[in-house]
PAGUSE-827181 format. One record per atom (N, C-alpha, C): residue in one letter; x, y, z. Coordinates in steps of 0.2 Angstrom, whole numbers, plus 2048, in hexadecimal, padded with zeros to 3 digits. Layout:
N
AXYZ/...
END
This chain:
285
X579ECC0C2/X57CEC60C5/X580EC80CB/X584ECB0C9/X587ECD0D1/X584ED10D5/X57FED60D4/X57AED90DB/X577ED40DC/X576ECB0D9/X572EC80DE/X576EC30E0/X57EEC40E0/X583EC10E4/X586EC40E9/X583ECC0E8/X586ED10F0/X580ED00F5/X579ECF0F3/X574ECF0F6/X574EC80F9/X575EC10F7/X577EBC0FA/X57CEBA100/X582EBF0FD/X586EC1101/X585EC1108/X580EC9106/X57FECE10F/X57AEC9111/X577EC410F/X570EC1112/X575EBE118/X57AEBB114/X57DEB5117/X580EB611D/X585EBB11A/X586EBF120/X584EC3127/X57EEC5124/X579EC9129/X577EC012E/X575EBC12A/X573EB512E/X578EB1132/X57DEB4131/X586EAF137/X584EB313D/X581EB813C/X582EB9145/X57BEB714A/X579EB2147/X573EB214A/X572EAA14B/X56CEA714F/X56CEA114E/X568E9E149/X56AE97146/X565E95143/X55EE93144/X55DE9214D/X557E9014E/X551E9714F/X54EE9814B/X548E9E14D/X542E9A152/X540EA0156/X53BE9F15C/X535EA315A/X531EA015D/X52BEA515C/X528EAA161/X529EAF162/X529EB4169/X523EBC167/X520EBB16D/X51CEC116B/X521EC716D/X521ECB16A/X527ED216C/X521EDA16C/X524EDE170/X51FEE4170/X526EE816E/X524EEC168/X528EF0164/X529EF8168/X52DEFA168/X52EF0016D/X52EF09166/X531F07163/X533F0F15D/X532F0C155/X532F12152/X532F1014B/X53AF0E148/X539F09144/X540F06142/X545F0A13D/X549F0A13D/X550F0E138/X553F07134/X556F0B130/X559F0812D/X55FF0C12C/X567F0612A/X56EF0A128/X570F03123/X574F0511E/X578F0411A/X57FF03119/X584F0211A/X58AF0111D/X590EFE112/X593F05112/X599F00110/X596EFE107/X599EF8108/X595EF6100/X58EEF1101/X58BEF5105/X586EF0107/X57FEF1103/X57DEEC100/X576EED0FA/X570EED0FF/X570EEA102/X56AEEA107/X56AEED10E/X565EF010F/X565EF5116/X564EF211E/X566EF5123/X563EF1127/X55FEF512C/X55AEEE12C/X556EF3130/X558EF1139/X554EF813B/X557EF6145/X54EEF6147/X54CEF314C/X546EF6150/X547EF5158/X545EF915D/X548EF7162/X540EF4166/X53FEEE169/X53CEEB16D/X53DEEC175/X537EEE177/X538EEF17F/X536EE7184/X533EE3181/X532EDE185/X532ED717E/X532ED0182/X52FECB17C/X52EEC6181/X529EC217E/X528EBB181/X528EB517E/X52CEAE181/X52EEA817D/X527EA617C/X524EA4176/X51CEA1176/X51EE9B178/X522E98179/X525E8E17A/X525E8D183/X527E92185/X526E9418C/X523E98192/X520E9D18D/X51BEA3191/X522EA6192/X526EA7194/X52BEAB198/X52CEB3196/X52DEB6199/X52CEBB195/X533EC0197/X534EC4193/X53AEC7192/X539ECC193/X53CED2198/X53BEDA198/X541EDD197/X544EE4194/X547EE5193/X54AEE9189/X54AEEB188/X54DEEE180/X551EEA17D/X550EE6176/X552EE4173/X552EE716C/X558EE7168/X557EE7160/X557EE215C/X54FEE4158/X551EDF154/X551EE014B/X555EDC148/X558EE0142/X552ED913C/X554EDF136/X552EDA131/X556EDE12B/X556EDD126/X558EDF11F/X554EE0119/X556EE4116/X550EE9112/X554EEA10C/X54FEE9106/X553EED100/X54FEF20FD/X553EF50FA/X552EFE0FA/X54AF000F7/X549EFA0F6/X542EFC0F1/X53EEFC0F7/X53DEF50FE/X539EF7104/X53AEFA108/X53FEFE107/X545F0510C/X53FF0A10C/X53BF08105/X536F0F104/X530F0F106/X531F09107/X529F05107/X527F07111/X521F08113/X520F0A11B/X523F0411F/X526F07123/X52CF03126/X52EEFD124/X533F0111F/X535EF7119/X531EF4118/X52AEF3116/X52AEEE113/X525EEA11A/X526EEA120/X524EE8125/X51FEEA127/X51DEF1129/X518EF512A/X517EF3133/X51DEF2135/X51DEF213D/X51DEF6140/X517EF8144/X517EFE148/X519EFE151/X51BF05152/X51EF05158/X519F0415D/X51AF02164/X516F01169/X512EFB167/X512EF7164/X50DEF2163/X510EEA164/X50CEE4166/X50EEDF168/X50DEDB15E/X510ED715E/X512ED0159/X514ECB15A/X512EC4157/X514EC1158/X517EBE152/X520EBE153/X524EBB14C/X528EB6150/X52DEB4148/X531EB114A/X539EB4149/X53EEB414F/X543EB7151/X54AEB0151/X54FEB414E/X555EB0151/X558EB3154/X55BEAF15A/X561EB6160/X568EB215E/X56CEBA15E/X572EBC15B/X576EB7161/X57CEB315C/X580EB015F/X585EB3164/X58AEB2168/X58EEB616C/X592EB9166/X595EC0169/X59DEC2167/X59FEC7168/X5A3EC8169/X5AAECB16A/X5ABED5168/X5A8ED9167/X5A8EDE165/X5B0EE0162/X5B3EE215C/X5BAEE115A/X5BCEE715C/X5B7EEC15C/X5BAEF515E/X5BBEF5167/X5B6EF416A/X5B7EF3171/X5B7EEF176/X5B6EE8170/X5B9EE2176/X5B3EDF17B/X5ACEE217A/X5A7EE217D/X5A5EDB17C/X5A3ED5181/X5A2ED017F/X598ED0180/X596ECE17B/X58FECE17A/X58AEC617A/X587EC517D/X585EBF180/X57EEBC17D/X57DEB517D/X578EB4178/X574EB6177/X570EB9173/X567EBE172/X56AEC2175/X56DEC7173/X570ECE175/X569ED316F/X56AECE169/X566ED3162/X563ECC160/X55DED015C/X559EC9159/X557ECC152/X557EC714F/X557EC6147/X54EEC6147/X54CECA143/X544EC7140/X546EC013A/X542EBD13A/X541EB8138/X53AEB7133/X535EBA135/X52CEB8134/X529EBB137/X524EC0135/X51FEC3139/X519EBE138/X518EBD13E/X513EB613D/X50BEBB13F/X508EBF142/X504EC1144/X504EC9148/X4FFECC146/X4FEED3148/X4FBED714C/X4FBEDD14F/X4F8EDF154/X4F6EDB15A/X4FBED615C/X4F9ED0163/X4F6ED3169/X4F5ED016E/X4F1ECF173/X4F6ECD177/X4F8ED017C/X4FCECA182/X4FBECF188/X4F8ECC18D/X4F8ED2193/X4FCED3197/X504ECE197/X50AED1199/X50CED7195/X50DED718E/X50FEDB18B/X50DEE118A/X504EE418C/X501EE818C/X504EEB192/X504EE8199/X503EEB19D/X509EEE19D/X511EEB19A/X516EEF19A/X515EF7193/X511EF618F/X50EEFA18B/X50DF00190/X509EFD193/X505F01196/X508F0819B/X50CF0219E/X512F071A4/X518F0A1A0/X519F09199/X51DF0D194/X51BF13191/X512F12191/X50FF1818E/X510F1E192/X511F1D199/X50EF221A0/X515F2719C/X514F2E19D/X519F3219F/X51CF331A6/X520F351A4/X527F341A9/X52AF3D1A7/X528F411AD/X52AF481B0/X531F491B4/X535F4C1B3/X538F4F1B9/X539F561B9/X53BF5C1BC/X53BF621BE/X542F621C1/X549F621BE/X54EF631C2/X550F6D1C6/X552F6A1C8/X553F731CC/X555F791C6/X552F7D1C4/X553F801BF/X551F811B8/X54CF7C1B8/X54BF771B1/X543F771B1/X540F781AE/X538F781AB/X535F701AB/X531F6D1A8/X52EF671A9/X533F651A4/X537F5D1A5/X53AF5A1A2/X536F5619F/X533F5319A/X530F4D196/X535F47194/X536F40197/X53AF3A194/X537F3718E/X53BF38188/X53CF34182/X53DF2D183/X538F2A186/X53CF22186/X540F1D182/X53DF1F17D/X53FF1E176/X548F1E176/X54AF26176/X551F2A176/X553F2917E/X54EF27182/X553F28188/X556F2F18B/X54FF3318A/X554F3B189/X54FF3E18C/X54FF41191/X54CF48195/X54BF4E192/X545F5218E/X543F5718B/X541F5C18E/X542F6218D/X53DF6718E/X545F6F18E/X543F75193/X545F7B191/X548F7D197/X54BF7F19B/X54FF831A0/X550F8919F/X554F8F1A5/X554F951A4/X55DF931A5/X560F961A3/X567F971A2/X56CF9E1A3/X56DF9F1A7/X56FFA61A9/X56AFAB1A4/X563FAA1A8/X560FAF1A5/X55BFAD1A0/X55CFA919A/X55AFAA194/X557FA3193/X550FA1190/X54FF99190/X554F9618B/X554F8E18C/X555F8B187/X554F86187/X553F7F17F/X551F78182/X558F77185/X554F6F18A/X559F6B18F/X559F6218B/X55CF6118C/X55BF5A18B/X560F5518F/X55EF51192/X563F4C197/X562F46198/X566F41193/X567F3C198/X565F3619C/X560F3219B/X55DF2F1A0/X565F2B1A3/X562F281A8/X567F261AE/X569F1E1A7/X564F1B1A5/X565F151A2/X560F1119D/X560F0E19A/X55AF0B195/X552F0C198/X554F0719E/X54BF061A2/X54CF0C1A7/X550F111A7/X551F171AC/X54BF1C1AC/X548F1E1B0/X543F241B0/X544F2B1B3/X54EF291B4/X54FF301B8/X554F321B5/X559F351B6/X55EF3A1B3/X562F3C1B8/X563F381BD/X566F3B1C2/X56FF3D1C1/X574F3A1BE/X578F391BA/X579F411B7/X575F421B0/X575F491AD/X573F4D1B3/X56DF4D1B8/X56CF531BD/X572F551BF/X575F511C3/X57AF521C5/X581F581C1/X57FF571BC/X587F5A1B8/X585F601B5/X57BF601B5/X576F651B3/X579F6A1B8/X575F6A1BF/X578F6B1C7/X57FF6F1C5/X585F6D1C5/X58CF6F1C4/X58BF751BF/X589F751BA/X58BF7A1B4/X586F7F1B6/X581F801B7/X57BF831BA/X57EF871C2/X582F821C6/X586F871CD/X589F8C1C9/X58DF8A1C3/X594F8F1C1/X590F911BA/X58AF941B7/X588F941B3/X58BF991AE/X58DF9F1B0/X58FFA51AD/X597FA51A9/X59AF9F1B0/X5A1F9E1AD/X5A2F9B1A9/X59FF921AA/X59DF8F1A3/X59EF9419D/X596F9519D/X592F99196/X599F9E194/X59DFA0196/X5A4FA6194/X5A9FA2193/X5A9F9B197/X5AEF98191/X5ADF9418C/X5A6F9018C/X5A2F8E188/X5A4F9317F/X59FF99180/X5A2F9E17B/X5A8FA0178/X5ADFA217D/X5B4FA517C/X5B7F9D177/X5B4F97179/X5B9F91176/X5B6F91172/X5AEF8F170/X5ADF8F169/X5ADF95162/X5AEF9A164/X5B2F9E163/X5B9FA115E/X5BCF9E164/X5C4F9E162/X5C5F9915D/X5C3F9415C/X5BFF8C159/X5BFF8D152/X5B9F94150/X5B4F9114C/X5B4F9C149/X5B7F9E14D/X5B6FA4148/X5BBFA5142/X5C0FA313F/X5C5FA1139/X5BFF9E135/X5BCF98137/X5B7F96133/X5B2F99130/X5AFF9E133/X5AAFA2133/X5ACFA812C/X5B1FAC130/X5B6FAF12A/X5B7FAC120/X5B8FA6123/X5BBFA211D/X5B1F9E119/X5AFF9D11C/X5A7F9D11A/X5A5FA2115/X5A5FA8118/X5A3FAC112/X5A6FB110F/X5A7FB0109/X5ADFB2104/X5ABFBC102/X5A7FBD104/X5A2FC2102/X5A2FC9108/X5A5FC510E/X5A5FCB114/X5AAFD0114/X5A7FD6115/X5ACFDB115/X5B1FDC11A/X5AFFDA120/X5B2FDD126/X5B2FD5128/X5B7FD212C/X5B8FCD12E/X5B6FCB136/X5B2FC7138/X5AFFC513E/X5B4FC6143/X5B2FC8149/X5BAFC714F/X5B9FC2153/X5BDFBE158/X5BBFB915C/X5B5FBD162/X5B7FC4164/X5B0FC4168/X5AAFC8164/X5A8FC815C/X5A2FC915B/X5A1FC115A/X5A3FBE159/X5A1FB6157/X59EFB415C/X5A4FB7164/X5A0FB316A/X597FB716C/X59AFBD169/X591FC116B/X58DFBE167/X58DFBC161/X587FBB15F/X584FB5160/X587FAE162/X586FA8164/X580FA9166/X57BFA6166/X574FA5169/X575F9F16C/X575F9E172/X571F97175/X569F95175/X569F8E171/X564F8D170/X564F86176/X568F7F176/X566F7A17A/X56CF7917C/X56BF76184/X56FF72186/X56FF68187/X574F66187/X573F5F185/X578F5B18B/X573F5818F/X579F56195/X578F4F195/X57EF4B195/X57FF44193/X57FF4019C/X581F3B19B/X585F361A0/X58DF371A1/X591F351A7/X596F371A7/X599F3D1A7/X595F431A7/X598F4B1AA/X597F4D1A3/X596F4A19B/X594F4D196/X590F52194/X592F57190/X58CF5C18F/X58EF5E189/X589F62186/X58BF6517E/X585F6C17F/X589F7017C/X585F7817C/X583F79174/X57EF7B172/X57AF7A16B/X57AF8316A/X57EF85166/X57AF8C164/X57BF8E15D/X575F9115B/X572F97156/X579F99153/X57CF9A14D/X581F9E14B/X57FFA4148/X577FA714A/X578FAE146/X579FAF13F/X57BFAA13C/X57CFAA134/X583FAA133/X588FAA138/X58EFAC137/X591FA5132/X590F9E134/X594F9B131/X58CF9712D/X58AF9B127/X584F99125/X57EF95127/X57BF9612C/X575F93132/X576F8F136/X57EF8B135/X57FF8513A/X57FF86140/X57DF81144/X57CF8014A/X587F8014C/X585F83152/X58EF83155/X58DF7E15B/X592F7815D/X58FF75163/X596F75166/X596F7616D/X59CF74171/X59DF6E175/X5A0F6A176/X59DF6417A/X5A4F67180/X5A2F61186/X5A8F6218B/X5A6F5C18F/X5A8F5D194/X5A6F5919A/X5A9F5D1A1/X5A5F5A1A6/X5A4F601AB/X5ABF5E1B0/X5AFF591B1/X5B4F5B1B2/X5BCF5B1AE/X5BAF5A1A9/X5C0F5B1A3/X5BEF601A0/X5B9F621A1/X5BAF6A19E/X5B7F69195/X5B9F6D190/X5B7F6D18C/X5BAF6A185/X5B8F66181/X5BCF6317C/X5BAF64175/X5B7F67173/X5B5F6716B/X5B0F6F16B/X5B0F70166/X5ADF76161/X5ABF7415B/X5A3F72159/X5A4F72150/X59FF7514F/X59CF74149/X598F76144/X593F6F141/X58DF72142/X589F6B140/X582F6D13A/X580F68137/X579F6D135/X57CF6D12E/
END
């Protein structure tokens, strides 16, 4: 009785931020959906991010990423995409509710009507709409860049994230960077801060090492109970392998290296940003 008093609950819940009027809208799906779980939540929720929709009451049509959510329980968590079996890049025609305005309570962010849309009803599958194709179509094209120093980058539209390998004082490694924005097809933004670390690249990469280092060789030490001789801060900084570099928006970057085994296989990451210098050392993996 009470799991189908908590399950009542989160429905009801999940339906206050949303309108009560559902529309009928063909939507082209962009990625495969996730799902998260939150707290004492019984039911899961799921995300899909939509690249375009259209009002079928008006023809209008809408460009741009959209999420939209629906709720899952654990049994259709398992099932190919909950229970829906909604696949990515494809046009549908359902039925949607867009999310009421509000107020964001951590950042104060105000969010404006149909920001996110509720599934409602998958009414029809695999559609036909030649607006929607043709944005398909220009979403399917790759998207290349070659920044100064850097191999063929490939865009993940999906992640919004520039791919591929660079040489870095000498040695390959993967790159990732960044696009400028959601509908963005450049990187101009991460180049830029790519460009800066890459002038000074030798200095960085010495204090990159020296900091995660000082950081993370106590921990190394204290990992394994079994070592005869105890790691030093510069054999810890010798054996770092760089593997990737990760450049954000806003001068952000994060260095990904190999530990060698030192602190049991985990990956070492440093982050910084290119004119504050550097803030963090951890252990991930």
């Amino acid at each position: 009785m009470e799991l189908h008093s908590d399950l009542f609950i989160q429905k009801e819940r999940f339906k206050t931020k949303y309108d009560k009027h559902a529309e009928e809208v063909y939507i082209l799906t962009e990625n495969e959906s996730g799902a998260t779980r939150l707290g004492d939540d019984v039911l899961w929720t799921v995300n899909m991010s939509i690249l375009a929709y259209v009002d079928i009451e008006t023809g209008e049509l809408f460009k741009g990423k959209k999420t939209m959510s629906w709720l899952s329980s654990e049994e259709e968590r398992r099932l190919e995409d909950y229970g829906l079996n909604l696949k990515p890049q494809t046009i549908y025609r359902v039925k949607i509710r867009k999310s009421l305005p509000y107020v964001n309570k951590y950042s104060e962010t105000l969010f404006e009507y149909g920001e996110y849309f509720m599934l409602d009803e998958v009414l029809e599958r695999d559609c036909h709409h030649l607006e929607l194709e043709e944005i398909l179509k220009e979403y399917q094209k790759e998207v290349i860049i070659r920044p100064d120093g850097c191999h063929d980058l490939l865009l993940d539209k999906a992640l919004g994230l520039f791919s591929g390998s660079m040489i870095w004082n000498g040695k390959e490694c993967s790159l990732h960077l960044d696009a400028d924005d959601d509908e963005a097809i450049t990187a101009d933004e991460a180049i830029d801060t790519l460009q800066k670390l890459l002038s000074h690249s030798q200095e960085w990469e010495e204090k990159i090492r020296l900091y995660a280092a000082e950081y993370l060789t106590d921990i190394a030490n204290d990992w394994s109970e079994d070592i005869k001789v105890e790691l030093s801060v510069e054999e810890f900084n010798k054996r770092m392998r760089l593997d990737n570099i990760s450049v954000m928006t806003e001068g952000d970057f994060e260095f990904f290296f190999n530990d060698d085994g030192m602190i049991g296989g985990h990956d070492i990451v440093v982050s910084g940003n290119i004119d504050k210098g550097l803030d963090d050392a951890n252990i991930i993996g």
